[in-house]
Backbone as JSON Lines, residues from 0, in Angstrom:
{"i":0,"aa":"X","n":[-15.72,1.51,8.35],"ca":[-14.36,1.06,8.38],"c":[-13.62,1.86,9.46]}
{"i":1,"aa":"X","n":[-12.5,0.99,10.4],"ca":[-12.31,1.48,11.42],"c":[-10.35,1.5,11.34]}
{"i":2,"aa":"X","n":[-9.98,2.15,11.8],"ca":[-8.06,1.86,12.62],"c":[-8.37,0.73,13.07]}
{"i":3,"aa":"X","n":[-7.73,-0.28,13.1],"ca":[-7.56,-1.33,14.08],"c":[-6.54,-1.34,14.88]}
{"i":4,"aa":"X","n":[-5.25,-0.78,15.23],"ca":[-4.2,-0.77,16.32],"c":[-3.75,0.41,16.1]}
{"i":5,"aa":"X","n":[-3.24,0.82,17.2],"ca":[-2.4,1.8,17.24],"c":[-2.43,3.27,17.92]}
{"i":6,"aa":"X","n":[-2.09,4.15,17.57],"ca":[-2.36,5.65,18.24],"c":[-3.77,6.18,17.43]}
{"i":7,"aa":"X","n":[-4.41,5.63,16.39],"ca":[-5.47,5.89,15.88],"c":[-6.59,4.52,15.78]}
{"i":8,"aa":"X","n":[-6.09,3.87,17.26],"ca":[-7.04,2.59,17.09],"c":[-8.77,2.51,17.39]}
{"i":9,"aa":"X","n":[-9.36,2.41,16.23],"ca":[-10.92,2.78,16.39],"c":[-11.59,4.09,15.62]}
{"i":10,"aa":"X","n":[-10.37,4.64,15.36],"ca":[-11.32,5.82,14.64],"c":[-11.33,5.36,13.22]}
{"i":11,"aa":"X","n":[-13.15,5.77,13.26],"ca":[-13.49,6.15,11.99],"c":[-12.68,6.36,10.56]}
{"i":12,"aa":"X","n":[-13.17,5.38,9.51],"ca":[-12.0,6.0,8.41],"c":[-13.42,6.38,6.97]}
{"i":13,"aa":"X","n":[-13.63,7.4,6.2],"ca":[-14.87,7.83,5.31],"c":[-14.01,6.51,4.33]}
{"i":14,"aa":"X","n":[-14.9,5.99,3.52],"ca":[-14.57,5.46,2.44],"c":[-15.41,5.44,1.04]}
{"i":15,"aa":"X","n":[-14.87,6.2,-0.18],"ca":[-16.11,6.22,-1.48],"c":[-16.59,5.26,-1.63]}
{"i":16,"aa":"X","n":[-17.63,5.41,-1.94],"ca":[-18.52,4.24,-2.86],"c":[-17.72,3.4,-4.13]}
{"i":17,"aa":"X","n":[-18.07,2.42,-4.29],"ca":[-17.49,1.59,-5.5],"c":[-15.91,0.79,-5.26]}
{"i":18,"aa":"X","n":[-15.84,1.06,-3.98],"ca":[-14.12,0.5,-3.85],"c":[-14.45,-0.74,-2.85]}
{"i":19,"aa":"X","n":[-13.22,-1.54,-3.04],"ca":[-13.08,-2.72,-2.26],"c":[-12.15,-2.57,-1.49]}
{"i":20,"aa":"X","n":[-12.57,-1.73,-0.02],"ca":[-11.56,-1.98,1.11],"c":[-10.94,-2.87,1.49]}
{"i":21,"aa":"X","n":[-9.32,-2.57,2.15],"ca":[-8.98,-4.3,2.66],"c":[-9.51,-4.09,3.82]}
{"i":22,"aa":"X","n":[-10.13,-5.68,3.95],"ca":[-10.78,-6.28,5.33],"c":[-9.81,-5.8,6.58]}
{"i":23,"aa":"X","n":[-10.65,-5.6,7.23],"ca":[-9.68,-5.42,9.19],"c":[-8.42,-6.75,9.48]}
{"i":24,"aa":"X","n":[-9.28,-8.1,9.29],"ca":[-8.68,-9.35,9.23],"c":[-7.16,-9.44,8.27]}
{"i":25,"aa":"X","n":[-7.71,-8.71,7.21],"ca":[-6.31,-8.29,6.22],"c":[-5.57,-7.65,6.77]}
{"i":26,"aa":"X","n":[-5.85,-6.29,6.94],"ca":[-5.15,-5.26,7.61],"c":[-4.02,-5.68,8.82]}
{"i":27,"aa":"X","n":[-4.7,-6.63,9.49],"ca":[-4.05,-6.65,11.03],"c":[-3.15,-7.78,10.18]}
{"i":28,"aa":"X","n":[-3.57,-9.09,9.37],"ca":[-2.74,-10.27,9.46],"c":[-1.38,-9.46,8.42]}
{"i":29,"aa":"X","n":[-1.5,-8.68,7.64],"ca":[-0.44,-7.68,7.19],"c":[0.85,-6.82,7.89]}
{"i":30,"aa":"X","n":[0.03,-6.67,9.2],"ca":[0.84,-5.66,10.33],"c":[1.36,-6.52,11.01]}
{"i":31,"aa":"X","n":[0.57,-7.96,11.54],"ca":[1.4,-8.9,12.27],"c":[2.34,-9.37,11.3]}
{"i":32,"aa":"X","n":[2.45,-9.55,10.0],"ca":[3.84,-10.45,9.42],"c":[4.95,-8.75,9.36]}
{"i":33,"aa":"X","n":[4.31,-7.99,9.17],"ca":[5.44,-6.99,9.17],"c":[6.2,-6.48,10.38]}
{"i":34,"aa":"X","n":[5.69,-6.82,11.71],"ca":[5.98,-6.48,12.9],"c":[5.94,-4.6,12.88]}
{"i":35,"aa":"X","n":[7.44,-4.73,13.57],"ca":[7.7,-3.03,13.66],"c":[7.75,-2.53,12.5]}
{"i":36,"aa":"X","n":[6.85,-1.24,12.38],"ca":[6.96,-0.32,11.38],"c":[6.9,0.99,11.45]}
{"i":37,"aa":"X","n":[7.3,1.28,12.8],"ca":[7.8,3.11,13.36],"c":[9.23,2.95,12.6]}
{"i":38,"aa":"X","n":[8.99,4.64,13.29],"ca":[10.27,4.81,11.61],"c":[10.46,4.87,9.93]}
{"i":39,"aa":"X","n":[9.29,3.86,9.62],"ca":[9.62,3.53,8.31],"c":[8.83,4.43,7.26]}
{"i":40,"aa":"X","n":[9.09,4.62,6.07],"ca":[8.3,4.85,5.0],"c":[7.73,4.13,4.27]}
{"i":41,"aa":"X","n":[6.18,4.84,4.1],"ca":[5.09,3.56,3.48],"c":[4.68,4.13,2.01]}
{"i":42,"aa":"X","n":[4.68,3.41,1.03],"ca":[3.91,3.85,-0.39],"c":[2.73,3.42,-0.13]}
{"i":43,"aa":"X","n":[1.26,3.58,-0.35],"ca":[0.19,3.33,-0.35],"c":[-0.59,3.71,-2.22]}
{"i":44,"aa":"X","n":[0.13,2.76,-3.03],"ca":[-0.61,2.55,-4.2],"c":[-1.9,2.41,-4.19]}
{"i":45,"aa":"X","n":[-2.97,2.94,-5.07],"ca":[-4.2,2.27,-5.43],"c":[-4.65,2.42,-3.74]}
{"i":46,"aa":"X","n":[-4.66,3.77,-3.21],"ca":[-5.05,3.77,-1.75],"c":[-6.54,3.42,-1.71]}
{"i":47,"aa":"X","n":[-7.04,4.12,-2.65],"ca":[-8.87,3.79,-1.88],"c":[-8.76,4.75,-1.25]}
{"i":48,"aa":"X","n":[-9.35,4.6,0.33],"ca":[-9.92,5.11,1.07],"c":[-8.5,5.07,2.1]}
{"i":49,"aa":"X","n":[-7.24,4.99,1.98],"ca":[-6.29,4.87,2.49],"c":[-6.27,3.91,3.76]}
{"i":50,"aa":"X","n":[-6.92,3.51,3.98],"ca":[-7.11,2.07,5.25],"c":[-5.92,1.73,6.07]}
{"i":51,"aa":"X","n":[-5.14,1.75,4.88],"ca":[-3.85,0.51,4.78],"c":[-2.4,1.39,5.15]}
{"i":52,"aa":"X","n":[-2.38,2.59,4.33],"ca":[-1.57,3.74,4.83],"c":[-1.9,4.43,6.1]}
{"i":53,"aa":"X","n":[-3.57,4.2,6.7],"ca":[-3.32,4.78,7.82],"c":[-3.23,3.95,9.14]}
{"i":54,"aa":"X","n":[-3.13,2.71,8.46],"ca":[-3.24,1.25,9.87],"c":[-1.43,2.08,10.17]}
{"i":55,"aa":"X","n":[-0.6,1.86,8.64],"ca":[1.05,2.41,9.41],"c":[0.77,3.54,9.77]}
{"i":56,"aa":"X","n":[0.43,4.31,9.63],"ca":[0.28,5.38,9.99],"c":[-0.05,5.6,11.85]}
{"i":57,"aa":"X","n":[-0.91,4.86,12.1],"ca":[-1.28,4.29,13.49],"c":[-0.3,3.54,14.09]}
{"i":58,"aa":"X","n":[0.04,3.24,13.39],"ca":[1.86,2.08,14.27],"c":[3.0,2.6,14.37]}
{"i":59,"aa":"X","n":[3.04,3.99,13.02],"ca":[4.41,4.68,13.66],"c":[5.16,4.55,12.9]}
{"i":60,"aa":"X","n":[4.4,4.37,11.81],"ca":[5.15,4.88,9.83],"c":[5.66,6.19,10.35]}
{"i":61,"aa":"X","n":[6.89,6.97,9.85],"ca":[7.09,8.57,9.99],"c":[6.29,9.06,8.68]}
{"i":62,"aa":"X","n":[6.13,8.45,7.45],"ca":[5.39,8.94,6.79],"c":[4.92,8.13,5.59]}
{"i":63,"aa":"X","n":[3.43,8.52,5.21],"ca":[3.02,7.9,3.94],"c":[2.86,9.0,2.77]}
{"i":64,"aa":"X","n":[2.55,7.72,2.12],"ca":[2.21,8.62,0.66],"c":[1.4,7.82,0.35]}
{"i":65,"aa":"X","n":[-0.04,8.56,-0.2],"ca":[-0.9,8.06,-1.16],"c":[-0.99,8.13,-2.16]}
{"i":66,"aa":"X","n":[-1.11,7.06,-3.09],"ca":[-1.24,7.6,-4.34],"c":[-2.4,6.94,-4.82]}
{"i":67,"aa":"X","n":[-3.23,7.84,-5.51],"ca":[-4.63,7.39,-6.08],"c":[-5.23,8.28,-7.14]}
{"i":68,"aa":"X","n":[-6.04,7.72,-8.22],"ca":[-6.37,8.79,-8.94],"c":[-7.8,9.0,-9.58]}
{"i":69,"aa":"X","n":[-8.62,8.09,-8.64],"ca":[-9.61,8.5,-8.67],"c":[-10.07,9.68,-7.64]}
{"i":70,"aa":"X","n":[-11.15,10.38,-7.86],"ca":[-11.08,12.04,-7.55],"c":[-11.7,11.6,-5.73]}
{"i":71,"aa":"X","n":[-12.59,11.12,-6.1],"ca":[-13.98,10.6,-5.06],"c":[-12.96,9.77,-3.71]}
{"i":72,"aa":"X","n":[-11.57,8.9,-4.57],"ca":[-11.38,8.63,-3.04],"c":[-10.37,9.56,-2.5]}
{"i":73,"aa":"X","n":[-9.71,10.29,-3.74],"ca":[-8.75,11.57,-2.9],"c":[-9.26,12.19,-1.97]}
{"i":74,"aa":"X","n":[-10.84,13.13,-1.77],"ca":[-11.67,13.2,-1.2],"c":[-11.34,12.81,0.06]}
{"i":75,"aa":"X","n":[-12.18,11.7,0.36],"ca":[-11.49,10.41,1.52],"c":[-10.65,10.9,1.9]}
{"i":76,"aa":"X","n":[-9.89,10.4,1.4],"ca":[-8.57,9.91,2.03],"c":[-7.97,11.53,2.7]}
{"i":77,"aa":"X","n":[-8.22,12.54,1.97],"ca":[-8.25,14.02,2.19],"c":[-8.67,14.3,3.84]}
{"i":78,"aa":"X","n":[-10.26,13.78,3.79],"ca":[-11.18,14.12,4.58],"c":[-10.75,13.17,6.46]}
{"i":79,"aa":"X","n":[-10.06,12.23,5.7],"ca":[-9.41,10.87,6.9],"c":[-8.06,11.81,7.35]}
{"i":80,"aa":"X","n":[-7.78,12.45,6.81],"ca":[-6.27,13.14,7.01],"c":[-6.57,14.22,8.31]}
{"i":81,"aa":"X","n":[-7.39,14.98,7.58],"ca":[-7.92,15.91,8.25],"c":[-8.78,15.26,9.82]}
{"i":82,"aa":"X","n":[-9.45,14.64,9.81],"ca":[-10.15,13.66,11.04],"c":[-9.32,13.3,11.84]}
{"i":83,"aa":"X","n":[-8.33,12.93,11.66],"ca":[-7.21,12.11,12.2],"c":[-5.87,12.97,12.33]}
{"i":84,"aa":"X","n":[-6.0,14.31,11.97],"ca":[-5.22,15.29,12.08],"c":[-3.29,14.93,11.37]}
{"i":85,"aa":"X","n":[-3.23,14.08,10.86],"ca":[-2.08,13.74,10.53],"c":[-1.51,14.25,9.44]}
{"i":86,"aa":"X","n":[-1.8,15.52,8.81],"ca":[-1.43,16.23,7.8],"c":[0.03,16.05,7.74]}
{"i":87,"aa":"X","n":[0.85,16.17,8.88],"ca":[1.97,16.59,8.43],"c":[3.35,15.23,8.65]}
{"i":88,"aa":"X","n":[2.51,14.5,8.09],"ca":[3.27,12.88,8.21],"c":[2.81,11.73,6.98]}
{"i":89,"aa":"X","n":[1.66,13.01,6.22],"ca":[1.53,12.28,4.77],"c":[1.29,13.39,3.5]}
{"i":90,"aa":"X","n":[1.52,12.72,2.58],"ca":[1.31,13.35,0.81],"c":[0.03,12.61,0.29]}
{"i":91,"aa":"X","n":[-0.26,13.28,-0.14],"ca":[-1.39,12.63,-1.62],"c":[-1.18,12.98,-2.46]}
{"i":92,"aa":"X","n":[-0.65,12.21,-3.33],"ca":[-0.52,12.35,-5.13],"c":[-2.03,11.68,-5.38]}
{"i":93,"aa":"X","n":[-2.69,12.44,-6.53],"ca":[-4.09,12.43,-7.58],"c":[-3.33,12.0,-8.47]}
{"i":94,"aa":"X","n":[-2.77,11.01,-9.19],"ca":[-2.31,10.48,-10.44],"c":[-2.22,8.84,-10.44]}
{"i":95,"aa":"X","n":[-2.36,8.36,-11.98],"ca":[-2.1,7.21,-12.46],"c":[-0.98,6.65,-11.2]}
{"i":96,"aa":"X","n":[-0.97,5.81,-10.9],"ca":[0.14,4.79,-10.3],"c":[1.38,4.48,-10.8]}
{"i":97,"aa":"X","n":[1.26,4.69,-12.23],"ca":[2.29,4.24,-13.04],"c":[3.29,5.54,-13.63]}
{"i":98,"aa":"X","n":[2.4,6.48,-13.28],"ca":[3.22,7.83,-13.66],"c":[3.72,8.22,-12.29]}
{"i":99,"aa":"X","n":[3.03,8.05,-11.22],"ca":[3.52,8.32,-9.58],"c":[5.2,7.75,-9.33]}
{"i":100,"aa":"X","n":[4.86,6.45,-9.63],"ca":[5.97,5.45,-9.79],"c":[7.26,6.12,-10.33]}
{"i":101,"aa":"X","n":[7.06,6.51,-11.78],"ca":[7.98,6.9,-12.42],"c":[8.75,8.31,-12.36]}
{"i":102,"aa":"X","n":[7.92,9.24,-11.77],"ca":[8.04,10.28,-10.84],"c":[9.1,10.22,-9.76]}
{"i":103,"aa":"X","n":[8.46,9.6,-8.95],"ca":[9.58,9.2,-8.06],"c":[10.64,8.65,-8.01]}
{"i":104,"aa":"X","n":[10.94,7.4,-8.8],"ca":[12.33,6.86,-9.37],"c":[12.87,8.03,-9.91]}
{"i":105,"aa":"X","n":[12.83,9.02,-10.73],"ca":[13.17,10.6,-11.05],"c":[13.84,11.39,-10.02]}
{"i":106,"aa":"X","n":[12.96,11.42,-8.77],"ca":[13.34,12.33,-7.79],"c":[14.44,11.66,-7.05]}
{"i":107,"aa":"X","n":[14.6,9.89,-7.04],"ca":[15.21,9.29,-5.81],"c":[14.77,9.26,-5.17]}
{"i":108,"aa":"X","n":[13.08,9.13,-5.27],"ca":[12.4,8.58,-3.44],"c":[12.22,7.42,-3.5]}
{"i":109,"aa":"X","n":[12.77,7.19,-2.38],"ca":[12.42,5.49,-1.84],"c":[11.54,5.23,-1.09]}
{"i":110,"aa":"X","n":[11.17,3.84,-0.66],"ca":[10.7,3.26,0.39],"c":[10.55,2.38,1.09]}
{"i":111,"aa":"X","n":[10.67,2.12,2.34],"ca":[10.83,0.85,3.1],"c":[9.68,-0.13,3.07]}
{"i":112,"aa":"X","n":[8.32,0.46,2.44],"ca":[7.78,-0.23,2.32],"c":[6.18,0.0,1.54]}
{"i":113,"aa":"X","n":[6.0,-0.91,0.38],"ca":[5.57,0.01,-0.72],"c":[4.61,-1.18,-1.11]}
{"i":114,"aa":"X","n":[2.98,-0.7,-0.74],"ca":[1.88,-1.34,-0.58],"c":[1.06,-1.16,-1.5]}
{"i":115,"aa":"X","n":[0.35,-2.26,-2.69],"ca":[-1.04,-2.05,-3.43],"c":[-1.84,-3.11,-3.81]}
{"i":116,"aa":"X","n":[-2.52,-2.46,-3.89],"ca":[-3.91,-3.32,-3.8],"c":[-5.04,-3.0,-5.25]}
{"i":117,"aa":"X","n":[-4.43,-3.39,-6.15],"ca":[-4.86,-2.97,-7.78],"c":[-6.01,-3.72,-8.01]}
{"i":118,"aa":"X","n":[-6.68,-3.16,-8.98],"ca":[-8.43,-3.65,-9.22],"c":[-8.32,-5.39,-9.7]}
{"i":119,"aa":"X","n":[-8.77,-6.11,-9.1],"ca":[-8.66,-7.47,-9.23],"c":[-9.15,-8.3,-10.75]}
{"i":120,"aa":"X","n":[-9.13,-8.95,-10.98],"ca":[-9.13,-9.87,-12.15],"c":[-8.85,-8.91,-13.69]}
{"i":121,"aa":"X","n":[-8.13,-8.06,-13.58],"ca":[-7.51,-7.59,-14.92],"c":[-6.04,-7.56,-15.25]}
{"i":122,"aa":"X","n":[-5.45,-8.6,-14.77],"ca":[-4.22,-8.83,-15.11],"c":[-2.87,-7.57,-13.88]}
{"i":123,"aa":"X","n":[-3.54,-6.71,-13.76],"ca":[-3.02,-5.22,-13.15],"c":[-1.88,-5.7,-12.18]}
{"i":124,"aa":"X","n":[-2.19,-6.73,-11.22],"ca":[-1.23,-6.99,-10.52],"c":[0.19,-7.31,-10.65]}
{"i":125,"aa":"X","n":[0.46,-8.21,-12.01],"ca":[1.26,-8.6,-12.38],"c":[2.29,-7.33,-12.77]}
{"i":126,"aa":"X","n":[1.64,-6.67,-13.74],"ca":[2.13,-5.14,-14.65],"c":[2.68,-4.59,-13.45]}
{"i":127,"aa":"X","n":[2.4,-4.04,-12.38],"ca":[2.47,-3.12,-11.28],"c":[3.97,-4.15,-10.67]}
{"i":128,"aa":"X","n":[3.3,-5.17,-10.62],"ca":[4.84,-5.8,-9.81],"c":[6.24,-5.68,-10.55]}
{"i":129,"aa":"X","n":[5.87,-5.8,-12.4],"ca":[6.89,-5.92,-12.73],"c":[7.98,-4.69,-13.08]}
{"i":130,"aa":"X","n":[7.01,-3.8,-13.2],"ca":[7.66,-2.08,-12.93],"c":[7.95,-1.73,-11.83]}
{"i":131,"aa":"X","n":[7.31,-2.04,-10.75],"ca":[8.1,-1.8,-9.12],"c":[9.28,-2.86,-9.24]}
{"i":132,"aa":"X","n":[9.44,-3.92,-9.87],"ca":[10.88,-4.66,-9.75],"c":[12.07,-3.78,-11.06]}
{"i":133,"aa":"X","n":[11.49,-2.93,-11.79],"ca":[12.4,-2.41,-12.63],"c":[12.54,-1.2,-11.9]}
{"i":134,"aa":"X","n":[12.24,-0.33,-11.13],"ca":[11.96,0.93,-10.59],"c":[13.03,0.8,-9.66]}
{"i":135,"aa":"X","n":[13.48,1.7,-9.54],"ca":[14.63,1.88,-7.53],"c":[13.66,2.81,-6.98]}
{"i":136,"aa":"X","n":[12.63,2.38,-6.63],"ca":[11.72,3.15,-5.07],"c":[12.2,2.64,-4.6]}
{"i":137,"aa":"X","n":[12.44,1.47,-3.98],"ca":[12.39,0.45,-2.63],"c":[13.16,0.57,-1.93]}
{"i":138,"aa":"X","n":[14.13,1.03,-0.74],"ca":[15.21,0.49,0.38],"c":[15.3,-0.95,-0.14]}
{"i":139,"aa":"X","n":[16.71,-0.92,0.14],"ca":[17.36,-2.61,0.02],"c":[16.83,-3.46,1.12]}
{"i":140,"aa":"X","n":[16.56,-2.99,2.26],"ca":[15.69,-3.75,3.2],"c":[14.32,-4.01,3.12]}
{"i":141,"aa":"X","n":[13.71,-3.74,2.36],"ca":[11.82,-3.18,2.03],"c":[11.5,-4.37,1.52]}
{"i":142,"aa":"X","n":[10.01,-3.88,1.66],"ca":[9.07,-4.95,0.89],"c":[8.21,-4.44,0.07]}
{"i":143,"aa":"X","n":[7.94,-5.14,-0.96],"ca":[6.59,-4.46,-1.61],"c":[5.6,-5.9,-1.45]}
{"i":144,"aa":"X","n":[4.41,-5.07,-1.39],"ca":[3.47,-6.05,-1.04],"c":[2.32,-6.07,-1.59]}
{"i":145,"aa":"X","n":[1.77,-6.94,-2.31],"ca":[0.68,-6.65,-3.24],"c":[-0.52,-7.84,-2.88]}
{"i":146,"aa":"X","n":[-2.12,-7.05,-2.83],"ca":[-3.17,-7.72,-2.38],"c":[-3.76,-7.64,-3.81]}
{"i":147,"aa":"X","n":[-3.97,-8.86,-3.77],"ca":[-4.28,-9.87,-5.41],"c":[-5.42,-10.58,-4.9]}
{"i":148,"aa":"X","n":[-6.14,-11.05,-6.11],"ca":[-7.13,-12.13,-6.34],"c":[-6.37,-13.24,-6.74]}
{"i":149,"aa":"X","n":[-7.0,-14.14,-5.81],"ca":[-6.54,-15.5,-5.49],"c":[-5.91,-16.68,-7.13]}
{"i":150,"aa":"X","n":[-7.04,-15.91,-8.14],"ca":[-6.66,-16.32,-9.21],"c":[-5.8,-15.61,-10.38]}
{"i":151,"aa":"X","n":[-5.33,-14.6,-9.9],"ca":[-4.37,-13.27,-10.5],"c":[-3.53,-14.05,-10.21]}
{"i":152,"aa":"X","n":[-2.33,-14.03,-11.23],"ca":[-0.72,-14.58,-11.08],"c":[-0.23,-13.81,-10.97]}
{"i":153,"aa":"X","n":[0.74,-13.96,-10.17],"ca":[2.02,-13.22,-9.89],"c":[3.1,-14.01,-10.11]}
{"i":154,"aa":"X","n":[4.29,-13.66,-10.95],"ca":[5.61,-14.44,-11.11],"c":[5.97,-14.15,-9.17]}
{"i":155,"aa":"X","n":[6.72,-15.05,-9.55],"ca":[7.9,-15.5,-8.19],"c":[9.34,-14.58,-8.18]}
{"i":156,"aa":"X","n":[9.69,-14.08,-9.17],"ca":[10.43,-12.82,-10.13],"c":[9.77,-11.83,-10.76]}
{"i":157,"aa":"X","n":[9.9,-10.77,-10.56],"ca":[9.97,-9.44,-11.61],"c":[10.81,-8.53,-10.84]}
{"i":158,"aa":"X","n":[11.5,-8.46,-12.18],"ca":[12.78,-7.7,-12.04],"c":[13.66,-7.8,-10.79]}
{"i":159,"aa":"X","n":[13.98,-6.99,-10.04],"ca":[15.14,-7.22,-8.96],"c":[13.92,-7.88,-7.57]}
{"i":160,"aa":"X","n":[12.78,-7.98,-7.98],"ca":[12.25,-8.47,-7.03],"c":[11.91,-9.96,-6.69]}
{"i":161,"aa":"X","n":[11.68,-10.82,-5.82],"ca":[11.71,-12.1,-5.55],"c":[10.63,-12.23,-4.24]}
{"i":162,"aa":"X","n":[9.39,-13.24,-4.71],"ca":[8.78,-13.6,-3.86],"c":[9.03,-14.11,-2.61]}
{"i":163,"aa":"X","n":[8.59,-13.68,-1.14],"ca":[9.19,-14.01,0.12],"c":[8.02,-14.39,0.7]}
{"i":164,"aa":"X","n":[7.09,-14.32,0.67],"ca":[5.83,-15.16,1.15],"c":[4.41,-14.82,0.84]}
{"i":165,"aa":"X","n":[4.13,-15.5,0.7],"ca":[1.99,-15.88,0.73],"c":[1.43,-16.6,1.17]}
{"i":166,"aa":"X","n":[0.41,-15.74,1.32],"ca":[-0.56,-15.73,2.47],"c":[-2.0,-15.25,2.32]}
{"i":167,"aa":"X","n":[-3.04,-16.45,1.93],"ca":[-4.23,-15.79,1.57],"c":[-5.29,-16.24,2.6]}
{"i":168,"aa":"X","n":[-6.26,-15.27,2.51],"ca":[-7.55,-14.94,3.28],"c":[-8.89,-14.76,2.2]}
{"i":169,"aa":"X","n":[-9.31,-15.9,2.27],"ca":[-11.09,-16.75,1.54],"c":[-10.29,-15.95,-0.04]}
{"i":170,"aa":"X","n":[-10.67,-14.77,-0.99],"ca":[-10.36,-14.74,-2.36],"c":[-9.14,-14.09,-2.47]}
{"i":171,"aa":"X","n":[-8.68,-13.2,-1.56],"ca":[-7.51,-12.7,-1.14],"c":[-6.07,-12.89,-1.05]}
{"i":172,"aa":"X","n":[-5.63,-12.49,-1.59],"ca":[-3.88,-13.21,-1.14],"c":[-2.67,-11.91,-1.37]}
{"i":173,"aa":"X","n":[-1.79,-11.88,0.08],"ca":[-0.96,-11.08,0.41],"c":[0.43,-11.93,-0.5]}
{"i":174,"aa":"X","n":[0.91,-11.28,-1.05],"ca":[2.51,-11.57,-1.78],"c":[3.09,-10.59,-1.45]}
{"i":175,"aa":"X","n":[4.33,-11.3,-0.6],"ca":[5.35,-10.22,0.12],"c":[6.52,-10.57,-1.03]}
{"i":176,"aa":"X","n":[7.06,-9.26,-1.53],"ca":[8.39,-9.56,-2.19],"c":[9.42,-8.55,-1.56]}
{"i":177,"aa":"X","n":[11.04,-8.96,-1.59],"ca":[11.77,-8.36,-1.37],"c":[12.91,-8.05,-2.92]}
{"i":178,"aa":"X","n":[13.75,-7.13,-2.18],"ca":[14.98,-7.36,-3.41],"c":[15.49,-8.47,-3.4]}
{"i":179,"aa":"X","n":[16.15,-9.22,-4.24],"ca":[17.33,-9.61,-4.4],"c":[18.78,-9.51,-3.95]}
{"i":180,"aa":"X","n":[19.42,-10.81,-3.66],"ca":[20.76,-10.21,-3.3],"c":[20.71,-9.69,-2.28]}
């Protein structure tokens, strides 16, 4: 698994065993609907092998955050930090997603733009959307964006959030939501 654009385009990314990276094809058709994303802040839920936090990361995110809590891809994603020397433009939280989440609504951190990609056909997607629409992480300008199985539902609503487009690739499908209002 590789960067596909950017100031880290081509390098190498380690990824654990047992995870389902997003595809390059994903990655990029994600960065093209988002355009510019220097400047911004990225959540990287359910990172994996962080792929997805470090494609912004390569385009000119000022900073990510990972959050993941399996041990094997902290690792990774650790080991990609270090490779790619970008220590000091990201975090890694080791915890549940759902306690990360709630953490941060606590502190008042936001984000412009707040990405996951939850284990497919166990309902997970839905749950995750509907607590990021009850949560204030998000900038009023942001998106959250969630990579689902084609047959996973997602409401068109949860909470202050509202579906703004989809877009799927063969089992895959990108759901962009914004706030409301």
């Amino acid at each position: 698994m590789r960067v596909i654009t950017g100031h880290y385009k081509s390098r190498i990314l380690k990824a654990p065993k047992g995870i389902r990276p997003t595809e390059d094809r994903i990655r990029k058709a994600l960065f093209d609907i988002l355009g510019e994303v220097s400047g911004l802040s990225f959540l990287d839920l359910f990172a994996g092998s962080g792929s997805v936090g470090f494609e912004a990361l390569s385009q000119g995110s000022q900073e990510v955050v990972f959050v993941e809590s399996q041990r094997q891809s902290i690792l990774a994603i650790e080991e990609n930090i270090k490779n790619l020397g970008c220590q000091a433009q990201v975090s890694v939280l080791c915890q549940d997603a759902f306690r990360a989440i709630d953490n941060m609504a606590q502190k008042g951190q936001k984000f412009d733009l707040i990405f996951l990609d939850p284990p497919y056909y166990k309902g997970v997607a839905q749950n995750f959307l509907q607590t990021l629409g009850e949560y204030d992480i998000l900038h009023s300008f942001g998106y959250v964006i969630i990579q689902h199985f084609k047959k996973d539902f997602v409401a068109e609503k949860a909470g202050k959030l509202a579906l703004w487009r989809q877009e799927q690739y063969g089992d895959s499908v990108l759901s962009f939501y914004k706030l409301e209002g």
